[in-house]
N, C-alpha and C positions, 0 to 999 in steps of 0.2 A: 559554456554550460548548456547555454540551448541550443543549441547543434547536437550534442551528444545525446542528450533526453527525447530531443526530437527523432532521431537515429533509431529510437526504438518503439516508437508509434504510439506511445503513451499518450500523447497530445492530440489523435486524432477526436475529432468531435463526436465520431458514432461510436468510439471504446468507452464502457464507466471505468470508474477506475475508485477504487478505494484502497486506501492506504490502512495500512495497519505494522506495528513492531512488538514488542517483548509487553511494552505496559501503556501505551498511546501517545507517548514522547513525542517519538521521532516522528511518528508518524502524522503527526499537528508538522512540524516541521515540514515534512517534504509539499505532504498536502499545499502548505503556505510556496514552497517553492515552485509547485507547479500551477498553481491560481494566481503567481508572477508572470511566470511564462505563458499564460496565454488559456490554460485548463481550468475553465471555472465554474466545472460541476462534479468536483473530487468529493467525495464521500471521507471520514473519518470514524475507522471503528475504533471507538475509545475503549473498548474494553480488550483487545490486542490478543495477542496470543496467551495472557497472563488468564483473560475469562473465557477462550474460544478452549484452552488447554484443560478447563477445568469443569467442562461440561460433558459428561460420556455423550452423551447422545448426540455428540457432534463427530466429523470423523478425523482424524489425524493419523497421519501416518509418520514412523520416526523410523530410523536407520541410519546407514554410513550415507556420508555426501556423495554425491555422482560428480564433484566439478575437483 
């Protein structure tokens, strides 16, 4: 697993990195998996896309996937 996560620069020291999902879950979660792996200055926005979606005055964008 830390091969793969590493793989994608998440880990480096000079990226912040906060996590966030749908309600703050998952997002306690990974946070937790990557403060194992060695990243232990992860940010967690608890309030997720449930409070970031429900604020106009922030921006979002929605549409068809690209992947």
């Amino acid at each position: 697993m830390k091969q793969k996560v590493e793989s994608t620069g998440v880990l480096d020291p000079n990226k912040k990195v906060v996590t966030y999902c749908g309600s703050g879950i998952a997002a306690t979660w990974n946070a937790l998996v990557l403060n194992k792996l060695g990243k232990k200055d992860v940010t967690i926005y608890d309030g997720s896309m449930t409070e970031w979606a429900t604020d106009p005055s922030l921006p979002l964008e929605t549409g068809e996937s690209t992947k």
